[in-house]
N, C-alpha and C positions, 0 to 999 in steps of 0.2 A: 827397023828394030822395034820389036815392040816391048810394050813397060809392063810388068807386073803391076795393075796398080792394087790388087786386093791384097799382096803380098805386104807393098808397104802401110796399107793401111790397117793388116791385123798387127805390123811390126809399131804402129805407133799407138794402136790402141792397148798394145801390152806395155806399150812404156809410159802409159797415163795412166795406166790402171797399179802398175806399181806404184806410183808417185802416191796416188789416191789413198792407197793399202798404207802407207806411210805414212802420212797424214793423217790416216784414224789409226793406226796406233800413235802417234803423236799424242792424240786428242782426248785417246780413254787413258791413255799416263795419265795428262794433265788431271780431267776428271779423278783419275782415283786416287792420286796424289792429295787434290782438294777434296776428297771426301776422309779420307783419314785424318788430313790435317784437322778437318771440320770439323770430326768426331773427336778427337782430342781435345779442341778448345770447348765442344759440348760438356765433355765431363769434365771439366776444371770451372769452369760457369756456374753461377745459379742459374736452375733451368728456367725458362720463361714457356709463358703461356702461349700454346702454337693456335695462333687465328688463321680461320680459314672465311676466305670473304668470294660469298656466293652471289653471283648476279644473275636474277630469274626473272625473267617479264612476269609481272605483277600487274591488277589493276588496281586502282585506287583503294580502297576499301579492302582489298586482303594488303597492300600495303600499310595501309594503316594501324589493321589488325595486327601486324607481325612486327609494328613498330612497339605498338601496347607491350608485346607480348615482351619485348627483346628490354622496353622500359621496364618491367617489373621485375626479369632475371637479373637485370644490372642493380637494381636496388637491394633485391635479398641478398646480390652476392657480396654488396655493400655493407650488409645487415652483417651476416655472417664473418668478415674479414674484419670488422669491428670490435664483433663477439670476442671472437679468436684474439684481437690484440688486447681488449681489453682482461680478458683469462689470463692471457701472457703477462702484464704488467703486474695484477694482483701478482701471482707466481713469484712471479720478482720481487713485488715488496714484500711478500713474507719472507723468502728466500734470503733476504736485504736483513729483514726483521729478527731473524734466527742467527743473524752471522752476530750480530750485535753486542758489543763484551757486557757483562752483567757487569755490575758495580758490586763492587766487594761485600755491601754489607749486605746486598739480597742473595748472595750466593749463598748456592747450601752447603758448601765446604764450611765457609765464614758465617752464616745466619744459622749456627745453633744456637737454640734456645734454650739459656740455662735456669730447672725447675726450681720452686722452690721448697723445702723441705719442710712439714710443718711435725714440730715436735712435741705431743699433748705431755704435761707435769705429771706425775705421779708424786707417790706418798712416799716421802725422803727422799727428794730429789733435792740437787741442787745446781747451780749452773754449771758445774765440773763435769757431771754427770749427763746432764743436759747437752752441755758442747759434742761430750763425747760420744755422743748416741749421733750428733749430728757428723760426726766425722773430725773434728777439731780436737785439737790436742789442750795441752794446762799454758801455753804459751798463748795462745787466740785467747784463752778465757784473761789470761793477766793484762792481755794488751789489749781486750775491750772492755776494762772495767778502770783501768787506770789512765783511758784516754777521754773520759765525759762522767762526768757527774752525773746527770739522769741515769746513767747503768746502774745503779747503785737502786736503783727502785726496784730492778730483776730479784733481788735478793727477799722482796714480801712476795712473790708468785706463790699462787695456789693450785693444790690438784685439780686438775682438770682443765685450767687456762693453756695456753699454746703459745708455740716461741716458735715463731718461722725466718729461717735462714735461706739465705740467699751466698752460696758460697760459688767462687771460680778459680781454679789451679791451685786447690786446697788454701785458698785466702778467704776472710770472712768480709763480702762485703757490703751487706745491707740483713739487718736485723730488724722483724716487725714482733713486739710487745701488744698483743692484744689485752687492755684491761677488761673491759668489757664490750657489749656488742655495739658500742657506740664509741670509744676515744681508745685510738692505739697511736704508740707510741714506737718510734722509726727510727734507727739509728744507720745512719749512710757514711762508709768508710770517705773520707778523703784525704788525701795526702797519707800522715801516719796517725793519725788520729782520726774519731766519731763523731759526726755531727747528729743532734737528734731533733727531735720536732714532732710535735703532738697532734695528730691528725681527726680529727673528729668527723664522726659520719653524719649525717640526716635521716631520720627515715621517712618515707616517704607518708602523706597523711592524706586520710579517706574520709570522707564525714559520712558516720552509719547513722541510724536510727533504731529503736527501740521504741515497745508499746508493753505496756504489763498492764493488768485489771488486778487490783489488792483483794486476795481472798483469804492470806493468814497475816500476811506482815508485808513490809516494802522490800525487807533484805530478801526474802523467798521469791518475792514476784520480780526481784531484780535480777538472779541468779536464774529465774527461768526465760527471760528477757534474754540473756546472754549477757549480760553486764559483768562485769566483773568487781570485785570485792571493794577497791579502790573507788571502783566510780561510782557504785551504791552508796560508800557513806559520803563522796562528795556531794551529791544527787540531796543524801538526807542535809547536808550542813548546808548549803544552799539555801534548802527552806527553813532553816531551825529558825526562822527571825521571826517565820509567821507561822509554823506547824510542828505543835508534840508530837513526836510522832511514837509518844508512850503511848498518847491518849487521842492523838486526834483521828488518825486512819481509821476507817469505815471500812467495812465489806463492800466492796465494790467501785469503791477509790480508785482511781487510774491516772498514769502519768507517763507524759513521752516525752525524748530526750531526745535529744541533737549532740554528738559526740566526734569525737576526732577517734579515728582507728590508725595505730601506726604501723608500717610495713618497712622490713627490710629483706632485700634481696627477694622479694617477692611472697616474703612468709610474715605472715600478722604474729605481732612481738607485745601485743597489748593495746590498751585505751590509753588514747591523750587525754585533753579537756571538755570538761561537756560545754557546748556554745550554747546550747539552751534549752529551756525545759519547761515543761507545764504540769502541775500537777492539781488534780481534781478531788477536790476534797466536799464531801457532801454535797455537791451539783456547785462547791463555790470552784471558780479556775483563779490559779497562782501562777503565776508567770515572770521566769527569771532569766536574763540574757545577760551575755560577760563584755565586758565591758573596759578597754582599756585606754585609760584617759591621759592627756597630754604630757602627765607626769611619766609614765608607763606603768602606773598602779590600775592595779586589779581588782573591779566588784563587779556581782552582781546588783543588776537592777531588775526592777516590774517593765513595762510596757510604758509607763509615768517616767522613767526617770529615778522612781524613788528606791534609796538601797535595799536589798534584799536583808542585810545584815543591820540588823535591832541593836539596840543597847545592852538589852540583854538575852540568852540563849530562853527559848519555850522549857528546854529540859535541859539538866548538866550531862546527859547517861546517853548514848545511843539505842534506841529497839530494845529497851525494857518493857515491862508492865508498869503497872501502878499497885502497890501491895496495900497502901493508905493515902487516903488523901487526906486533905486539911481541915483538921475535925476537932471544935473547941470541947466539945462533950464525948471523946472516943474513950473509951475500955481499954485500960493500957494492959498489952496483949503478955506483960511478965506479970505485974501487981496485981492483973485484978481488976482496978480501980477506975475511978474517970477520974482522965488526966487529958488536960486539953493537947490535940495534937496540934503544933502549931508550923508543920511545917507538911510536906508529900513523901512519904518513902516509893523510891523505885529498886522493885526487887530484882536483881541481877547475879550473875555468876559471879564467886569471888574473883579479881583481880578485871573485872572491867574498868578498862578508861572512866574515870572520870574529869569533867572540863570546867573550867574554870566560866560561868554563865556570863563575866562581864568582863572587859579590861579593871584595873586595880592592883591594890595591894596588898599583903597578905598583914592582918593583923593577930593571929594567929595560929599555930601551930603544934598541938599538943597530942597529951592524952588525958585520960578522965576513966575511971569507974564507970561512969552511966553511957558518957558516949563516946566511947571505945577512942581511937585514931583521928582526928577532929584538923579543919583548918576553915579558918576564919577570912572574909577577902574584903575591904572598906572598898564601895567604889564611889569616887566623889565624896560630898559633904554630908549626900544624905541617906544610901542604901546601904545595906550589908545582907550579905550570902554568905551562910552556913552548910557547911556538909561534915556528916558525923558519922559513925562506926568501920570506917574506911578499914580497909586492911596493911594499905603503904599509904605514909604521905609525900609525896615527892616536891614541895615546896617548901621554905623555912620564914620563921616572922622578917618582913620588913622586904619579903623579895617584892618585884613588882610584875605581876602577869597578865596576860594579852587573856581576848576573847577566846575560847576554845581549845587553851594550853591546858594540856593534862595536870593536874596535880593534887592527885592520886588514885587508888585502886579500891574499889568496893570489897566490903570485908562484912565482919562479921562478930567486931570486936565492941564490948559496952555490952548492954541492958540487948540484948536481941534473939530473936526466937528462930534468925535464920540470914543470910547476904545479902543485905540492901544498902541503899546510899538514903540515907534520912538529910532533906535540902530544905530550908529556912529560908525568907525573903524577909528582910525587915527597913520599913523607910520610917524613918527617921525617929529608930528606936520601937517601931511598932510591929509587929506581926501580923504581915498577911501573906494571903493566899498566894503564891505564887502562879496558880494558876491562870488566875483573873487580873492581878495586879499587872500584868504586861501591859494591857490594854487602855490601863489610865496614865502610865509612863507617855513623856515628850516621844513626840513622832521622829523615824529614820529622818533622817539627810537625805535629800534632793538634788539632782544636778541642777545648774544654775542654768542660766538662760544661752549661752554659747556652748558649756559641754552639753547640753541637752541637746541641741542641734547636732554635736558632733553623736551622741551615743545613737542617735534617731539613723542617724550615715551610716554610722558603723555596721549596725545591727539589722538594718533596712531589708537586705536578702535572708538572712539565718531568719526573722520575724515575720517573713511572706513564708518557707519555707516550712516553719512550725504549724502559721496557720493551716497552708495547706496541709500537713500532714494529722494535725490533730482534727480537725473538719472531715478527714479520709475515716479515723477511725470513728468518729462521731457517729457519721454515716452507718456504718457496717454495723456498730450496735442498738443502733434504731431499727435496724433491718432483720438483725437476730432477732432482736425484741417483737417485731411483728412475725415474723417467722413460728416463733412461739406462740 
């Protein structure tokens, strides 16, 4: 009997080969089962970064090379993911920064800024009137007049000054009174009643300079200096102890000054005080610095120490002429006659100032026939000063007057051919020259030996200052002069 064996052996090769077939489908399930599955947990994942790790026979030195190389990728990509966080945090913090609640008083809902309204006076105006232009009714004006005393000063306001209001939810509460460009006065609602309080500005101070050369007068060459009115005739009373300045200025006279200029809100509002000055008279130099001593009294002094202010004034009149001087044998210009003059006429406009040349008393006060409007002044035991034809006397007998107090007006009244102030100097009963007489009188006061020290301190930079600026101008007309 014999065996099929090929038969059985294709019969078992098909039943391996099924099993086989079974098995790989098995196996691509499993696999695609796990690749779906994969894929699912891929997408719910942060993805991550797929490396792939190559191994190439290398020799040393391109190993090494590609080690450099793979060192500097990892650093930039280090650089870069730094970057990136660091961009990201800022982001954050302003993001953080913006969420951030404002605080109520910088919001712009809540930070409106309420204006204030300023109200210029007109002609018939009154607070009534006033209030009402600002919005406020007769109730606001009753309840801020009857709640402080200082309101009651609104009622002298003048055209043209200003009343600024500060009103909120139709309530008045804070009022500025401007009196002038320096002191206003503030009333601030509290409770139901105004508080007020007087506030005072500063202005701000500049030390200017000025140079003039005298070609007609000091008040001309002051005003073309840019001086102003005030500080000209200070500039002249400064020196009045040692300069007429009827009779002494010369053509070609020059004087420089050291001055205070005031500023507010950035606009010049005028001249302060002058700190010091020089003035050049006939090639003699005068020199006056201010000076304030331990009491807080106020002079001028020289370069010495010694007061600029005399006993008595050079002249009673400002920037006059001289019409007559002091003449025992003159031709009296109504009679005819020779009639001793015993005194200086200075011819002026009627109603010039005239000052009083010394402290004293006044011993009289009249009028007369010959010399019109007249006042008489004792100083001490043994001088007297006379001024006569005046047009006002503004002193009476027995007052007592300071150096440079006006009392009275140049006129034209008495024996006279035209308005002049006729001045007298008589010591001890005698008639002299007032011109000359200054200069035999007791000498000014001197600071003592510790205020001098102090005025030398005080004055020490304003006296380097002057020199140097008056040496500047020195210069330059030496230089014209050879120029010519």
């Amino acid at each position: 009997m014999s065996i099929d064996h090929r038969g059985a052996t294709r019969k078992a090769n098909t039943i391996h080969n099924k099993s086989s077939s079974k098995k790989g489908y098995l196996f691509l399930t499993v696999i695609l089962a796990l690749t779906i599955i994969g894929a699912f947990l891929v997408d719910n994942k942060p993805s991550q970064p797929t490396r792939t790790r190559i191994n190439l026979p290398l020799n040393s030195s391109e190993s090494d090379a590609l080690k450099d190389q793979a060192s500097g990728s990892l650093t930039n990509l280090n650089r870069t993911e730094s970057t990136a966080s660091n961009q990201q945090t800022t982001t954050d913090n302003a993001a953080g920064a913006n969420n951030i609640s404002t605080p109520s008083s910088l919001s712009d809902e809540t930070n409106q800024t309420v204006e204030w309204q300023n109200i210029e006076v007109k002609n018939g105006d009154n607070l009534s009137l006033i209030f009402g232009r600002a919005g406020l009714g007769p109730r606001e004006v009753h309840h801020f007049v009857s709640s402080n005393n200082n309101a009651k000063l609104l009622r002298n306001i003048y055209p043209g000054q200003t009343l600024s209001f500060l009103i909120e939810d139709n309530q008045l509460h804070r009022l500025r009174y401007n009196k002038n460009k320096f002191n206003m006065l503030e009333f601030t609602l509290a409770g139901d009643s105004f508080e007020s309080e007087t506030i005072t500005r500063l202005p701000d101070i500049v030390v200017k300079q000025s140079h003039a050369i005298i070609d007609n007068n000091l008040f001309l060459a002051g005003q073309q200096a840019g001086l102003t009115q005030n500080t000209i005739m200070e500039l002249a009373n400064i020196f009045s102890g040692v300069l007429d300045f009827a009779l002494d200025p010369r053509k070609g006279d020059s004087f420089t000054v050291l001055y205070e200029e005031l500023y507010l809100d950035g606009d010049a509002i005028g001249n302060g005080k002058i700190l010091a000055a020089e003035y050049i008279n006939a090639g003699e130099s005068f020199q006056a610095f201010r000076y304030v001593d331990s009491q807080g009294d106020v002079g001028y002094y020289n370069e010495n120490g010694v007061s600029m202010r005399k006993a008595f004034l050079r002249a009673p009149v400002d920037f006059t002429r001289i019409s007559s001087n002091f003449n025992p044998n003159r031709l009296h210009p109504v009679f005819k006659t020779k009639r001793p003059h015993r005194g200086i006429d200075y011819a002026a406009a009627v109603g010039t100032p005239v000052f009083a040349s010394g402290a004293g008393r006044v011993t009289a006060s009249g009028y007369s026939k010959a010399n019109g409007n007249y006042v008489f002044i004792q100083h001490g035991p043994s001088y007297v000063t006379k001024y006569l034809h005046l047009s006002k006397r503004h002193v009476k007998k027995g007052d007592r007057v300071k150096q440079k107090q006006i009392i009275g007006k140049v006129g034209a009244t008495g024996y006279v051919t035209g308005p002049h102030l006729h001045y007298e100097f008589l010591v001890n009963g005698v008639h002299r020259n007032p011109r000359t007489i200054l200069d035999k009188l007791p000498k000014a006061k001197s600071l003592g030996k510790n205020a001098l020290a102090n005025f030398r301190k005080q004055t020490k930079q304003i006296a380097m200052q002057l020199q140097m600026i008056s040496g500047q101008y020195a210069n330059t007309s030496k230089d014209d002069s050879n120029d010519g």
